[in-house]
Structure formats: structure tokens, C-alpha cells
C-alpha positions in Angstrom: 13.7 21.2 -24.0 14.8 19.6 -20.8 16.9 22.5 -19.7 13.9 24.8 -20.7 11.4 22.4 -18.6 14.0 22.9 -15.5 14.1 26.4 -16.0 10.5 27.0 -16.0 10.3 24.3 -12.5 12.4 26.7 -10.8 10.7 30.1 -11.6 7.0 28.4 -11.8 7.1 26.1 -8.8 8.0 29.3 -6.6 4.3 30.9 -7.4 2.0 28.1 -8.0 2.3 24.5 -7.6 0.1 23.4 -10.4 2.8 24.8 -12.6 5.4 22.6 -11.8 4.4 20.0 -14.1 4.4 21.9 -17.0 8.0 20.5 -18.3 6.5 17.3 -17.5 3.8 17.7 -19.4 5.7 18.7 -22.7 7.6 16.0 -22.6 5.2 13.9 -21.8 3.2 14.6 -25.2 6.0 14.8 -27.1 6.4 11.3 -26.1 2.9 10.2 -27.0 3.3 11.9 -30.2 6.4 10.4 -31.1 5.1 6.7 -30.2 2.2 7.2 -32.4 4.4 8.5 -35.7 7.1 5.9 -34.5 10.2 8.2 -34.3 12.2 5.9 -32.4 14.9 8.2 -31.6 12.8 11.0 -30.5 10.2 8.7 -28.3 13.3 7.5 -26.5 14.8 11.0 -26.2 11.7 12.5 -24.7 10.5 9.4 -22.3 14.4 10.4 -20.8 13.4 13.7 -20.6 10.2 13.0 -18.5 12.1 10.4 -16.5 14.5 14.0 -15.9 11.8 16.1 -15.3 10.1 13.6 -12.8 13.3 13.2 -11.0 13.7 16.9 -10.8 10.3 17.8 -9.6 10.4 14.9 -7.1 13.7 16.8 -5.6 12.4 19.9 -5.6 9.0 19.0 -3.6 11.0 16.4 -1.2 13.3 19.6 -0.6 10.6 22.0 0.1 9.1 19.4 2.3 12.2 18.6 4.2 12.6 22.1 5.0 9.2 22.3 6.2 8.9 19.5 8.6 13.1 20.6 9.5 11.8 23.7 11.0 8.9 21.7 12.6 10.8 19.2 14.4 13.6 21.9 15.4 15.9 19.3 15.3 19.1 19.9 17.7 22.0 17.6 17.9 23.1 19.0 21.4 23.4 15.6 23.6 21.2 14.0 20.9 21.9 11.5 18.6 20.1 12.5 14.9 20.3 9.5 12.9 19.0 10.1 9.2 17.9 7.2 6.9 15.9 6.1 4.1 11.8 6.6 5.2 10.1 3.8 6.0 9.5 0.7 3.5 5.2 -0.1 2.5 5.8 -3.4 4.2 6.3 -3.3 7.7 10.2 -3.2 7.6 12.2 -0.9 9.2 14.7 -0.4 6.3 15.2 -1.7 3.1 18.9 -0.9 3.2 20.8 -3.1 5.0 23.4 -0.7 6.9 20.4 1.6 8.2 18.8 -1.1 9.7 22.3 -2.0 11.0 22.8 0.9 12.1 19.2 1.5 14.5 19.2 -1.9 15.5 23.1 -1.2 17.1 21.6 1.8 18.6 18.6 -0.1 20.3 21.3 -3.1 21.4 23.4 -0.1 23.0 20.9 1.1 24.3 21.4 4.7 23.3 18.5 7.1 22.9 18.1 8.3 19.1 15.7 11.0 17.3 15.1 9.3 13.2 15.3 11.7 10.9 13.6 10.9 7.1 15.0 13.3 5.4 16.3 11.3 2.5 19.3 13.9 2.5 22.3 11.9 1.9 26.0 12.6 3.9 28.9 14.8 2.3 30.4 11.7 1.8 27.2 10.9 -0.2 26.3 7.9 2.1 23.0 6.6 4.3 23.0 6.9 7.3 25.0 8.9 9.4 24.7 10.5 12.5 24.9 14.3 13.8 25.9 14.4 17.4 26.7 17.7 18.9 26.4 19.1 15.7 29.3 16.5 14.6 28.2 15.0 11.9 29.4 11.1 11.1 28.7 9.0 8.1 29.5 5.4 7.7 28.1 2.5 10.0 32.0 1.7 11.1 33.1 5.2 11.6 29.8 5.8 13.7 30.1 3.1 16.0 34.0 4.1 16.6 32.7 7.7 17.2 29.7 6.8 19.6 31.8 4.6 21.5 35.0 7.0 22.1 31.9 10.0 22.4 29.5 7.8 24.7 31.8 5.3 25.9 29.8 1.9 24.7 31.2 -1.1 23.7 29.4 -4.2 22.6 32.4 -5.9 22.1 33.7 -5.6 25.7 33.7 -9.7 26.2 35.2 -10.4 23.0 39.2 -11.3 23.3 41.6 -10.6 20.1 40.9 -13.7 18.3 37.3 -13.4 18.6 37.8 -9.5 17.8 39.6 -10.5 14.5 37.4 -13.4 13.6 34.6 -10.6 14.2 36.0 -7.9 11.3 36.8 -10.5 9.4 32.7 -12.1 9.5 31.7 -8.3 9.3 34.0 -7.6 5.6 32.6 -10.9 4.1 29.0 -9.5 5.1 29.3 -5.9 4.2 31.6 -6.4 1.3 30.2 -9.7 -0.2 27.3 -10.9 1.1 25.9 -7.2 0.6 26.0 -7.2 -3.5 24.4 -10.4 -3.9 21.4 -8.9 -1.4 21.6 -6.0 -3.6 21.3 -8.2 -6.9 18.3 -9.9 -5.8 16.8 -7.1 -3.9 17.3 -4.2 -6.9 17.7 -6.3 -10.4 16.4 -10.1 -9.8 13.1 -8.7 -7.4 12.9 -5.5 -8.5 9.1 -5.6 -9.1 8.5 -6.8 -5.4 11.1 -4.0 -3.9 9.0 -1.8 -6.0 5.8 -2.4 -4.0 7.8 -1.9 -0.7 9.6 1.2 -1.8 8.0 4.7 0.2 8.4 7.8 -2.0 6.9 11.2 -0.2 6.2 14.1 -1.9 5.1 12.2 -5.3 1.9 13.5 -5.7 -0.1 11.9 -8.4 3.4 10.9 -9.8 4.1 8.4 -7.1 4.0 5.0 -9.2 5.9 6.4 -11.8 8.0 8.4 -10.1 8.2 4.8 -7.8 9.0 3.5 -11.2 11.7 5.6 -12.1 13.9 5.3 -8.8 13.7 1.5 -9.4 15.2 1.8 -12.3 17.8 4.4 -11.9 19.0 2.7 -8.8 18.9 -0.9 -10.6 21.4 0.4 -13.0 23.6 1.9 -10.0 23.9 -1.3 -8.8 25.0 -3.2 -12.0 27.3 -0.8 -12.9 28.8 -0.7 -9.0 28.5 -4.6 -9.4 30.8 -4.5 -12.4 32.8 -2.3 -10.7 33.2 -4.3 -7.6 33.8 -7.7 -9.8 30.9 -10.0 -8.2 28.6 -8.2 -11.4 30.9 -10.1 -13.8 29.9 -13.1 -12.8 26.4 -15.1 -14.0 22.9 -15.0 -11.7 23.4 -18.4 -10.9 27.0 -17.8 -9.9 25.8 -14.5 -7.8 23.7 -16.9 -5.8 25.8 -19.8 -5.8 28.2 -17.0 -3.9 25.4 -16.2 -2.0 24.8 -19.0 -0.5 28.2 -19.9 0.6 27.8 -17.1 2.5 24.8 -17.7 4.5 25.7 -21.3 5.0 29.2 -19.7 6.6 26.7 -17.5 9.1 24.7 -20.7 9.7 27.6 -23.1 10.4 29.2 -19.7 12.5 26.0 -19.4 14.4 25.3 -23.4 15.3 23.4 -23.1 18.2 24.8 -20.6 19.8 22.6 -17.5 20.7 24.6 -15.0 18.9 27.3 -15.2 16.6 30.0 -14.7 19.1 28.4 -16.7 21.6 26.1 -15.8 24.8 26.7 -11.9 24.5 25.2 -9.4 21.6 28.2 -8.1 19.7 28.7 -5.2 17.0 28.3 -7.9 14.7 25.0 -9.2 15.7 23.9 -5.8 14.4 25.9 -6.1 11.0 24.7 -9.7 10.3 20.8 -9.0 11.2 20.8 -6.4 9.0 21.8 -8.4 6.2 20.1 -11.2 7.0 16.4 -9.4 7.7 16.4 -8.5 3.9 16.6 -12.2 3.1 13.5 -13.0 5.2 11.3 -10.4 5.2 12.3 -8.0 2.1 12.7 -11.0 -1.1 9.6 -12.8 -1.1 9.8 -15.9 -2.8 13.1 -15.8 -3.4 16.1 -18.2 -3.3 17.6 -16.5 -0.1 13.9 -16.5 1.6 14.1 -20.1 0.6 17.0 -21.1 2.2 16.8 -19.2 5.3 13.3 -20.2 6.2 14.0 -23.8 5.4 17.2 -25.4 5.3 19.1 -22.7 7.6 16.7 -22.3 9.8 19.0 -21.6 12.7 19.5 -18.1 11.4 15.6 -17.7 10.9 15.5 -18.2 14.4 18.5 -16.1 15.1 16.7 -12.9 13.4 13.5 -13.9 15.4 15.5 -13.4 18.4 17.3 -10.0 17.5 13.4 -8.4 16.1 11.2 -9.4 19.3 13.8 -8.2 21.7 14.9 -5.3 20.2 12.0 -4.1 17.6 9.0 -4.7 20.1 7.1 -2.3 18.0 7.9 -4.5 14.4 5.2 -7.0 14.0 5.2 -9.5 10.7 2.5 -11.2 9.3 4.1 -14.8 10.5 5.0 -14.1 14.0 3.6 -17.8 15.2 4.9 -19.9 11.8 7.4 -22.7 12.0 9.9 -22.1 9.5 10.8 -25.6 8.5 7.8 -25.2 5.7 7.9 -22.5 3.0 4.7 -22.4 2.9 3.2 -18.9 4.2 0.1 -17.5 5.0 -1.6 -15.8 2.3 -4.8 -14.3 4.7 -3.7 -11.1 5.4 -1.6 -8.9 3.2 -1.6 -5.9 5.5 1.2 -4.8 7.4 0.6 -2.4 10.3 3.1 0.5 9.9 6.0 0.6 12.0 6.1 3.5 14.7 8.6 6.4 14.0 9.7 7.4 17.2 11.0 10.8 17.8 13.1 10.0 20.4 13.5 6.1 21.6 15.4 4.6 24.3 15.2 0.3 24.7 15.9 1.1 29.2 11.7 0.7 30.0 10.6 -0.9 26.6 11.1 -4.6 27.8 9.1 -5.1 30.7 8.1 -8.8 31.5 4.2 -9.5 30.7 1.6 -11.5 32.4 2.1 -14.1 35.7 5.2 -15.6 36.2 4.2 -18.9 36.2 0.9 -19.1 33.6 2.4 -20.0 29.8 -0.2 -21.0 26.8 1.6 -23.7 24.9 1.8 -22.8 20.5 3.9 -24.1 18.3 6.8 -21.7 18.5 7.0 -22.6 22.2 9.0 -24.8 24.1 8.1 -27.4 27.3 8.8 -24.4 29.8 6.4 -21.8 27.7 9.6 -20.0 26.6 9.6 -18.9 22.6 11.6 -20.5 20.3 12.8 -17.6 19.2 13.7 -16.4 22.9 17.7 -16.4 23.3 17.1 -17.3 27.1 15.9 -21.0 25.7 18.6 -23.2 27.4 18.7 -26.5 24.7 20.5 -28.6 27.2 17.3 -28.0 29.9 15.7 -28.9 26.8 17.5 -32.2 26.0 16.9 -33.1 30.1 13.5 -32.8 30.1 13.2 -35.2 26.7 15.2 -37.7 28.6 13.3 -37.7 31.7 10.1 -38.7 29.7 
């Protein structure tokens, strides 16, 4: 029945689009049917079968879409860096996935002009994102920065000698090959219901919830399994966070009170660490890694402040002014103003400075000069003068 349904998709959806459901629809009253006369096996036989049939439907619509608006952006890679990612998240987030937000946010610090592309076609190497550049195409954060930077000649890592380089990798494989799972654990088995909300689906139709539904789950069960695979999956939940937080306290006692993690100047790995870290405060609500990093390690709070005002001007949150020693948050507004997709972005005449040079309103995220908190240009030992002097 499910080969028959996929069959019928192909030749229907071609000549009218209220067809395409048709497989679905089988299925789906098969399923009914079954739970009413309680045939166990065949309810849970044909509730697969929709979940296939969804799935299949979903591709085929998200293809013929993505051909559509292809043709309509005319995209060219010819001097143009095409970076394609997951869409957008519901809540205001750039990414849900840690190395695509990595990846933009190394961009912006670069300073290299970028068209986004949400295509939600994944690399030959099956991976998200990558890069075409001059119809090169690039997957892999590590293999895209060591492209761009032989290609484009950037280097974020310029003032970093070759114990700070190695101290660097090293920081980057402890994010990116164990801090990374136990985000994933929390974000896609432990929170699944919250990522659920945040998750963006086009092309759904009147299927988006459940179609929202299904992805959840399929991709939950990548992750155990790749869990297993890796080793950290073996272990209990409260060993996976346990492991967890070892790591964030090892970013937090790295980062002291420093501006970045290698010191005055934005590395590589400033764009590898917020990119993890941003999932813990603004993707897990309620969670133990919100928790922690918006109370007891609240130097990397304030470290992930820094990296969003000055390079995601456009990305506004709900708790721009709060003080992150409490865990208490606002619960007026619920809304999050989407986050601008631009075709083509470039950081060179986004940060302009605003308002008089000398007129500052004193808030709570402010210090005694007017500068933010969150600003990396606060000096802490101008700071500790001016308490003395009182």
C-alpha cells in the first residue's frame, strides 16, 4: 500500500495538487479503522505508512518549491558566497543547529558578504551547511573556513601564536565533538516538545503540525542512535548532563573575564563556541543548561550578549535589558519579531555609532560610563577605578 500511495503521488501530484493526499488519506483510514477493531499490528503498520507518506509528500512539495523560488532568486556563485542552511526557527533564532549558526556568525565576524539560501537541500556529503563559491561547492564548517581563507585570504586567527592555535582546536573538538551531543540530547530527546514549537517546516500545508510532528520524531531517533554510536548515548541523562556541564564550566573558567575566549581579539573559535552556547540560552527554555548559563556562569551569558548585539544587530530577544543573575524571565510577551533574511549581507556599514557622543540613559545592563554590560569595549579595571575613587 505504501509503494502504491508513492506511485499514485508521483503520477497525481503532476496534474492536480489536491490529489497528492490521496496515499495519505488511505492510510490514514486504514489507521482509524484499525484503532477502532484494535488490530494492533495493523494500526501500527499503517500510522508508519502515513508517517511515509507525509514524509514523502512533504519532499515532493519542498522540491517543487525549491525549484520555484531557485529560478526566482537566480542564484549565481560567481564572486558570491551561497551559504545554504536550515530555514529559519518560530522563535527569533537564527538557527537551531549549532554549526549553521557557527557558520553565519564566522561570516559576519569576517566580514564577508553572503547570499542565505533555505533550501533545506543537504551537501553530497549529506551535511548542513556548506558553501558554493564560484560554483565550488564546500561542506563542513572546518573545511569552509580553510577554503574561504586560502580563496578570500581571511584569517581570524592572525594574532593567535602556536600555543594559543593548539589550545584553540583543542577548545573547538571538545565543543564540536562533545559538548555538541549533549546540546543535541536536550535540544531533540529531553526538550523535544519545546524544539517542536520552534521548528519552521514550509511547504506543509494543512499537514504542518503533524508533519512538524513527524520530523521531531524521526530526527530524535537519529540522534539516539548516533548517540549510541558515538558512546556519550550509553551513558544515563544525568550522566549526559553531568558531562555537560563540565563542559560549560571549562568555557567559563577559559573565558574569565576576558572578552573573547582567546583574549582581546575575535577568533575562529568565538564563532564555534557561540554557536553552541546560543542554543543553551535562547533555544532550551527551562532547561538545566539555560539554568546554568543564565545564573551561575554568567560570564558566558554575557559573553553571547556581546557576540549577538555586535554582530546580529537585526536579532532582537525578548530579554534584551534582563540581568541574568535571576532565572526568573519575563513572561509579557511571547512574540518574537522574525529575524531578517538578507539576500545579500555585509557587517562594513551595519555598525554605525548611534545618538550624541556624550548623552548615555543609565538601565540596569549599563555601567557608570553608559557602556552595556554586554559591550566587549567595557574596560573592568576603569571600572574598579572609578568604585575606588568613591
Amino acid at each position: 500500500m505504501g509503494h502504491l500511495s508513492f506511485n499514485c503521488l508521483c503520477s497525481l501530484g503532476k496534474t492536480q495538487n489536491n490529489l497528492k493526499y490521496v496515499g495519505w488519506k488511505i492510510h490514514l483510514e486504514m489507521a482509524t479503522l484499525s484503532e477502532f477493531t484494535g488490530n494492533h499490528i495493523l494500526h501500527h503498520s499503517t500510522w508508519i505508512s502515513c508517517c511515509v507518506d507525509l514524509t514523502l509528500i512533504y519532499g515532493y512539495i519542498s522540491r517543487v518549491e525549491s525549484k520555484v523560488a531557485r529560478k526566482q532568486q537566480e542564484i549565481d556563485s560567481k564572486d558570491a558566497i551561497i551559504l545554504h542552511q536550515f530555514a529559519r526557527p518560530n522563535n527569533g533564532v537564527p538557527s537551531l543547529s549549532p554549526f549553521c549558526l557557527k557558520m553565519e556568525t564566522y561570516l559576519r565576524m569576517a566580514d564577508l558578504p553572503y547570499q542565505n539560501y533555505f533550501g533545506g537541500k543537504l551537501s553530497a556529503q549529506g551535511k548542513m551547511p556548506w558553501i558554493e563559491y564560484n560554483h565550488e561547492k564546500v561542506s563542513g564548517t572546518e573545511f569552509i573556513i580553510d577554503f574561504l581563507e586560502e580563496k578570500l585570504g581571511v584569517n581570524l586567527n592572525k594574532n593567535l601564536g602556536p600555543h594559543e592555535r593548539a589550545i584553540s582546536r583543542a577548545v573547538t573538538k571538545m565543543v564540536e565533538e562533545h559538548f555538541y551531543w549533549t546540546l543535541a540530547y536536550c535540544q531533540w530527546v529531553d526538550n523535544l516538545s519545546e524544539t517542536r514549537k520552534m521548528l519552521s517546516l514550509s511547504g506543509g500545508g494543512p499537514f504542518s503540525n503533524l508533519l512538524r510532528w513527524v520530523v521531531c520524531h524521526i530526527t530524535k531517533g537519529i540522534v539516539k542512535r548516533e548517540m549510541h554510536g558515538h558512546g556519550i548515548g550509553r551513558f544515563s541523562e544525568e550522566e549526559i548532563y553531568m558531562l555537560m556541564e563540565k563542559d560549560m564550566r571549562s568555557l567559563a573558567g577559559l573565558l574569565g573575564d576576558k572578552k573573547y575566549i582567546m583574549g582581546p581579539k575575535l577568533s575562529t573559535l568565538d564563532a564555534t563556541v557561540f554557536g553552541h552556547l546560543a542554543q543553551a540560552m535562547w533555544t532550551l527554555p527551562g532547561t538545566r543548561p539555560e539554568r546554568l548559563i543564565k545564573g551561575e556562569l554568567i560570564n558566558l551569558a554575557m559573553y553571547c550578549e556581546r557576540i549577538r548585539r555586535k554582530f546580529w544587530p537585526e536579532w532582537h530577544h525578548d530579554d534584551d535589558n534582563t540581568i541574568y543573575e535571576s532565572e526568573e524571565s519575563c513572561e509579557g510577551s511571547k512574540t518574537h519579531t522574525p529575524l531578517l533574511d538578507f539576500s545579500s549581507y555585509s557587517r562594513t556599514e551595519t555598525f554605525e555609532d548611534e545618538g550624541a557622543e556624550n548623552s548615555f540613559s543609565r538601565t540596569p545592563d549599563t555601567d557608570f560610563t553608559g557602556h552595556s554590560l554586554f559591550d566587549s569595549d567595557v574596560d573592568l579595571d576603569d571600572y574598579t577605578d572609578h568604585e575606588q575613587c568613591k
